[in-house]
C-alpha positions as a printed NumPy array, in Angstrom:
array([[ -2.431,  19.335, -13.993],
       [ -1.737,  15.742, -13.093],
       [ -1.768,  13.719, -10.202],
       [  0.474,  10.736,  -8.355],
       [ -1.616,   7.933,  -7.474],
       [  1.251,   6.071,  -4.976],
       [  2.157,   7.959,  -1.985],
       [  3.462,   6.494,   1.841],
       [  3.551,   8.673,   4.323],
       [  5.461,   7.732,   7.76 ],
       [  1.979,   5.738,   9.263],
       [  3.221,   2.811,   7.464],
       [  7.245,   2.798,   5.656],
       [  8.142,   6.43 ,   4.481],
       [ 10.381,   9.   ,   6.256],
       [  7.502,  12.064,   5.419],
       [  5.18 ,  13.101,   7.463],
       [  0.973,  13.508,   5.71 ],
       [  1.907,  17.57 ,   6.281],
       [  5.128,  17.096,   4.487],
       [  3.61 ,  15.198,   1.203],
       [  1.054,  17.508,   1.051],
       [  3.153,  20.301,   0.824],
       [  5.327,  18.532,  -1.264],
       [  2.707,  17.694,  -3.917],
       [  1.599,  20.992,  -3.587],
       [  5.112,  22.54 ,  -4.612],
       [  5.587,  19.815,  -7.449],
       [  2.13 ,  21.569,  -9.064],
       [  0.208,  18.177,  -8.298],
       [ -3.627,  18.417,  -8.291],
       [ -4.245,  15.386,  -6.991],
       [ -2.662,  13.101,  -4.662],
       [ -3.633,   9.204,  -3.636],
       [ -1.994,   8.347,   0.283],
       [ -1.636,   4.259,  -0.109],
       [ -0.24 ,   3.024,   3.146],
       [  0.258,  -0.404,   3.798],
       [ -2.658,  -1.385,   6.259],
       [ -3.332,   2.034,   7.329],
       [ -5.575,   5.198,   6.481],
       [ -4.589,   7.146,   9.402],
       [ -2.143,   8.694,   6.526],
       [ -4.714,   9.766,   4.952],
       [ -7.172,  10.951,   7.724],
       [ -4.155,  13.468,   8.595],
       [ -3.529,  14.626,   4.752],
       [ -6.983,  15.203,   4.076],
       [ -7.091,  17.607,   7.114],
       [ -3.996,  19.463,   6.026],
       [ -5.18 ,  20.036,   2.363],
       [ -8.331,  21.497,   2.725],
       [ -8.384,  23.559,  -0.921],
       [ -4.677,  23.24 ,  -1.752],
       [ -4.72 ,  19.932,  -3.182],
       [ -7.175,  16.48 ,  -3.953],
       [ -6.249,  13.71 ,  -1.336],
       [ -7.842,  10.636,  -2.713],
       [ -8.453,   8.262,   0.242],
       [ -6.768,   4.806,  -0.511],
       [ -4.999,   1.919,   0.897],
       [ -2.401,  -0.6  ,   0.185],
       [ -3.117,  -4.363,   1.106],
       [ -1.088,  -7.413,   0.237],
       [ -2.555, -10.673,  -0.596],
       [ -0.71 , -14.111,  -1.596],
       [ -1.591, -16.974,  -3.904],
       [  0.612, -20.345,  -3.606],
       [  3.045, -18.907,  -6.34 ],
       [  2.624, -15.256,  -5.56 ],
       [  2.799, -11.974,  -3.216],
       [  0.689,  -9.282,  -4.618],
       [ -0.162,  -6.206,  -3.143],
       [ -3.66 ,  -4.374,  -4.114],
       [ -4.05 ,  -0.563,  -3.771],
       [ -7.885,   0.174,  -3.008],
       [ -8.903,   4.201,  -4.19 ],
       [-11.827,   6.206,  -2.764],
       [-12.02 ,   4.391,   0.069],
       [-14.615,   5.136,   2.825],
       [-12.181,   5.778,   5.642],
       [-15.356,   6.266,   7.921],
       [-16.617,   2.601,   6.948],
       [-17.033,   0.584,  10.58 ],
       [-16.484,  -2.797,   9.028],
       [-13.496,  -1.785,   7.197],
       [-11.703,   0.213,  10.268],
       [-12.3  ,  -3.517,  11.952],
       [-10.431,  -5.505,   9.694],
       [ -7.549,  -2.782,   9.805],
       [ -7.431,  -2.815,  13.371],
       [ -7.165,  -6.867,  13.533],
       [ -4.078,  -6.169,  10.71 ],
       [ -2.677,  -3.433,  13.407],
       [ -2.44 ,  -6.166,  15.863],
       [ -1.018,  -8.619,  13.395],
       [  1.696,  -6.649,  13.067],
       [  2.681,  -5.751,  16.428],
       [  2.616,  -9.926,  17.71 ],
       [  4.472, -10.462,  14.388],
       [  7.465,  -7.82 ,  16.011],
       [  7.107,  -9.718,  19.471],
       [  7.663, -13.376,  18.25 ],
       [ 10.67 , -11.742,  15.395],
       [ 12.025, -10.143,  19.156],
       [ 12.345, -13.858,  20.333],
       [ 13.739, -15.174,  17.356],
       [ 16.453, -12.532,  17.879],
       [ 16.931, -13.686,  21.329],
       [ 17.648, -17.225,  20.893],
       [ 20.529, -16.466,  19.065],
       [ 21.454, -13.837,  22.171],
       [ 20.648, -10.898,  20.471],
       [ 18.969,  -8.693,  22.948],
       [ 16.37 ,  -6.222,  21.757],
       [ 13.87 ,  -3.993,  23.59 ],
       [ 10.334,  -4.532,  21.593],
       [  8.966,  -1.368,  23.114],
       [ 12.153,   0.919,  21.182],
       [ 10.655,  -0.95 ,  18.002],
       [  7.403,   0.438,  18.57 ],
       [  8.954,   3.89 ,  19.168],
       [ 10.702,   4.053,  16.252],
       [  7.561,   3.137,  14.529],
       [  5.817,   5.511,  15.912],
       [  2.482,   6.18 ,  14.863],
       [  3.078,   3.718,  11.848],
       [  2.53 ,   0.359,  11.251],
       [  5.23 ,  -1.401,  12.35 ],
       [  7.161,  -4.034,  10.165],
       [ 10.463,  -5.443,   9.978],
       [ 11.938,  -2.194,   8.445],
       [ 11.662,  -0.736,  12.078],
       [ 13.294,  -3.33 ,  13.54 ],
       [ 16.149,  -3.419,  11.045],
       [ 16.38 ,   0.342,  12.197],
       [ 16.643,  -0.73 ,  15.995],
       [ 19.359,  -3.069,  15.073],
       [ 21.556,  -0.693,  13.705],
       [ 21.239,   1.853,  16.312],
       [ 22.709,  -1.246,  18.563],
       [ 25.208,  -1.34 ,  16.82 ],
       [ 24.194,  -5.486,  15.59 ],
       [ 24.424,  -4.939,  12.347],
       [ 26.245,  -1.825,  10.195],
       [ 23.236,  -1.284,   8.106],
       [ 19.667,  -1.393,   7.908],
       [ 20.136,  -3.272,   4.916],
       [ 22.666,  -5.441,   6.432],
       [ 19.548,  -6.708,   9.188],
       [ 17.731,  -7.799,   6.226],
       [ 20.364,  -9.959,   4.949],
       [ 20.968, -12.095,   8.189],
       [ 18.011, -11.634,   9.942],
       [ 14.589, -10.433,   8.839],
       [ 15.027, -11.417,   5.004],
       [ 12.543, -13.89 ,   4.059],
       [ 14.042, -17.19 ,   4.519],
       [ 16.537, -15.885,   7.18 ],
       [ 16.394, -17.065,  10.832],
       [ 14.571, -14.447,  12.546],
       [ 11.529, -13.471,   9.902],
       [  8.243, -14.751,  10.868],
       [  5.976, -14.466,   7.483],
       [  2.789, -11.842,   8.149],
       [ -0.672, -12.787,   8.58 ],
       [ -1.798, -13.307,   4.721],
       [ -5.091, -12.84 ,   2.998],
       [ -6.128, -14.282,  -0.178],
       [ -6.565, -11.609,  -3.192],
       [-10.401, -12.465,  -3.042],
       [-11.07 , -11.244,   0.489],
       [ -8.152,  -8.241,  -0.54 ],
       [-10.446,  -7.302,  -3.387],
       [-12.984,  -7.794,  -1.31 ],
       [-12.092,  -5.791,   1.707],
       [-11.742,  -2.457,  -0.248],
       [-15.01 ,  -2.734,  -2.527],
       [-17.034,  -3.304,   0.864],
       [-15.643,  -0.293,   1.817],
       [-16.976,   1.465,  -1.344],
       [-13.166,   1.093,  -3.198],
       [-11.654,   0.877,  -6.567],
       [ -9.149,  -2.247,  -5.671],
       [ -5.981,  -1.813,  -8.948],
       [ -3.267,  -4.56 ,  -8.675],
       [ -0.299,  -2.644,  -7.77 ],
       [  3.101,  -2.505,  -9.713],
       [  2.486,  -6.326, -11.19 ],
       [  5.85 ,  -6.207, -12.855],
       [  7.335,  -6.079,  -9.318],
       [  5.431,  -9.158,  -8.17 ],
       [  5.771, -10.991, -11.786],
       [  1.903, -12.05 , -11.437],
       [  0.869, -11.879, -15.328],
       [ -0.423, -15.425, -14.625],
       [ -2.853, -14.323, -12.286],
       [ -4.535, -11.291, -13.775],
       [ -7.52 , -13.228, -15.934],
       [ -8.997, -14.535, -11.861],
       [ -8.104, -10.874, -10.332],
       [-10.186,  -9.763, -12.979],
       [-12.761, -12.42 , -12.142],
       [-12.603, -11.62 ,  -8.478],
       [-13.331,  -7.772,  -8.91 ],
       [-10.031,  -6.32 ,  -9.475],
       [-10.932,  -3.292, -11.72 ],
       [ -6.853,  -1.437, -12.684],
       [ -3.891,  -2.295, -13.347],
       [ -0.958,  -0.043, -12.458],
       [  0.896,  -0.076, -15.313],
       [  2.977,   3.01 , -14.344],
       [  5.391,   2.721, -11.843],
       [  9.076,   3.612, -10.762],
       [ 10.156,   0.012, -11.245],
       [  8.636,  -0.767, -14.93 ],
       [ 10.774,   0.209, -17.611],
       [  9.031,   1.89 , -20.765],
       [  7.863,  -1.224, -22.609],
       [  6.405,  -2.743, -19.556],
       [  3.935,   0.562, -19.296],
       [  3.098,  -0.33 , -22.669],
       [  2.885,  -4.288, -22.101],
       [  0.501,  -3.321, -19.03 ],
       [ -1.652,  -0.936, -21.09 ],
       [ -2.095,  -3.628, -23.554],
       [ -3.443,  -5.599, -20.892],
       [ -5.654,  -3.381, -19.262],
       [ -6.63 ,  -3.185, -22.372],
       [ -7.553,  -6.847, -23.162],
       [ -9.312,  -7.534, -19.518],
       [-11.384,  -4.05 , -20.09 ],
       [ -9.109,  -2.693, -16.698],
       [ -8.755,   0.905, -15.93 ],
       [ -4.702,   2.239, -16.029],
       [ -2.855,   4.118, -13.311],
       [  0.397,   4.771, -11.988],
       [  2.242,   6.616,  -9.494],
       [  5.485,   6.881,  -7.984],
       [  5.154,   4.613,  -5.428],
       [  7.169,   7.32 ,  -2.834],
       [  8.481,   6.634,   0.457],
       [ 10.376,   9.82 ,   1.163],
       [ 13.811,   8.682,   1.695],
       [ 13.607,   5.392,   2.566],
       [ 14.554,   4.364,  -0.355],
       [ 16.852,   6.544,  -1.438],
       [ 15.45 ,  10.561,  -3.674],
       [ 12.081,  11.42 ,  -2.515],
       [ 10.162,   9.708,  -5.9  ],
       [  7.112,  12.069,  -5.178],
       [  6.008,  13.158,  -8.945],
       [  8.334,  11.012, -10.917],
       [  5.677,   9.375, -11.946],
       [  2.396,  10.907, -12.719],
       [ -1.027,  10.566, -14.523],
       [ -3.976,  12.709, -15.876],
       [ -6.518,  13.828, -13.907],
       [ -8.34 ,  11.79 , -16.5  ],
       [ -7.071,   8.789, -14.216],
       [ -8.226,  10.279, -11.324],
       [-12.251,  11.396, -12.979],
       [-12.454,   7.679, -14.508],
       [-11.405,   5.966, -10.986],
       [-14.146,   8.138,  -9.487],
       [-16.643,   6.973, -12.106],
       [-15.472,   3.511, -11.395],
       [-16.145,   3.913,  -7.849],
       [-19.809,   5.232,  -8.419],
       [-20.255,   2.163, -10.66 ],
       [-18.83 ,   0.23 ,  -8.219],
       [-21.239,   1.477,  -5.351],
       [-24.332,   1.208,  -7.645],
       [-23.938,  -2.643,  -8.386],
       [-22.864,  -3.316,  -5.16 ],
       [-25.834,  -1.853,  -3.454],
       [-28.091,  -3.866,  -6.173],
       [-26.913,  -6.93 ,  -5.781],
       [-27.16 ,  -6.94 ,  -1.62 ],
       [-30.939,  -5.651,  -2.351],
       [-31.662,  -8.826,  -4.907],
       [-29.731, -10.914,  -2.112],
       [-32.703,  -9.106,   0.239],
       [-35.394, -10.338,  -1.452]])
């Protein structure tokens, strides 16, 4: 039995619904699943609820972090969705987001494009709302022929309406999701080109390396692995799904042992132990 370690749901960019990747997992003969939503865990809160015995949901997140040269985004595993601290920070991110689709909304306007902000936050829905959401809103007015289209005039980076998000450093990423007893894994590197980097990640408490991911061919798994290898880094993968957002629902594409899964959850523990040490020598 394996399990997929990358899953959205529609609380942050995918088209399925918590119910509808859980039964979805569940049909693909997945044991285990890991909901990573960007900034979110109310994903997960949901999924948990609807798999009761039918399948693992292994509580995680999805955070991104820049450098001066880089955007990186850090997945965070066994999270303590409960943890009060935590919940702050992702509430302050919530809000982030929704003045971020407010000042984009003006940016549109000075160049006489008329949107409602309130239809972006009902496509959103329960989500956290980004620039995808917008894009959509575009199209249904009939600005732009695609959602794609939006991205390339618009809401691109470097194009005339984008405002860049609130940013965090990969320290206070890292540190974010171990406070909140997590297992923080640098997320599909080979996307984000950020081989330079990993040595300080690894200094700052990163502890994985997904190595296995839609977007790495076969010799980057095994240029990853190597790596993980060298910096002592634990190895996962997943197929980074968004329903069909992004085309074929990627659910189970890519998958790992529940090996992954039973080491990440050892990691955790460790994780949790040293923490708690340290604050008690800090104590003293």
């Amino acid at each position: 039995m394996d399990a997929d370690l990358h899953i959205h749901t529609l609380f942050s960019d995918s088209t399925l619904s918590p119910y509808e990747v859980v039964t979805c997992a569940k049909g693909m003969g997945l044991k285990a699943i890991s909901i990573c939503d960007h900034d979110t865990i109310d994903g997960v809160r949901e999924a948990m609820g609807y798999a009761s015995n039918l399948i693992e949901v292994i509580p995680g997140i999805e955070l991104n972090a820049v450098t001066q040269r880089h955007e990186i985004h850090i997945l965070g595993y066994f999270i303590d969705i409960d943890n009060l601290r935590f919940n702050e920070r992702l509430e302050a991110f919530r809000r982030a987001r929704i003045s971020r689709i407010y000042n984009m909304v003006e940016r549109l306007a000075s160049l006489n494009i008329k949107i409602d902000s309130q239809r972006v936050f009902q496509v959103a829905g329960k989500g956290s709302v980004g620039r995808i959401h917008l894009a959509t809103v575009l199209r249904e007015e009939n600005i732009v022929d695609s959602v794609q289209e939006a991205f390339n005039l618009y809401l691109g980076h470097d194009k005339p309406c984008c405002v860049k998000r609130v940013s965090i450093q990969p320290e206070e990423a890292i540190r974010i999701i171990r406070e909140a007893g997590g297992v923080p894994v640098l997320a599909h590197p080979g996307v984000s080109g950020c081989d330079e980097i990993i040595p300080e990640l690894v200094r700052l408490g990163i502890k994985g390396i997904e190595a296995y991911h839609p977007a790495h061919p076969l010799p980057i798994w095994s240029h990853y692995e190597k790596l993980a290898k060298k910096h002592r880094l634990l190895v996962t993968g997943g197929s980074d799904c968004h329903g069909t957002a992004r085309g074929q629902i990627m659910m189970g594409t890519v998958r790992v042992s529940m090996d992954v899964v039973e080491r990440l959850r050892k990691q955790r523990a460790e994780i949790h132990h040293g923490d708690t040490e340290a604050r008690r020598y800090n104590e003293v």
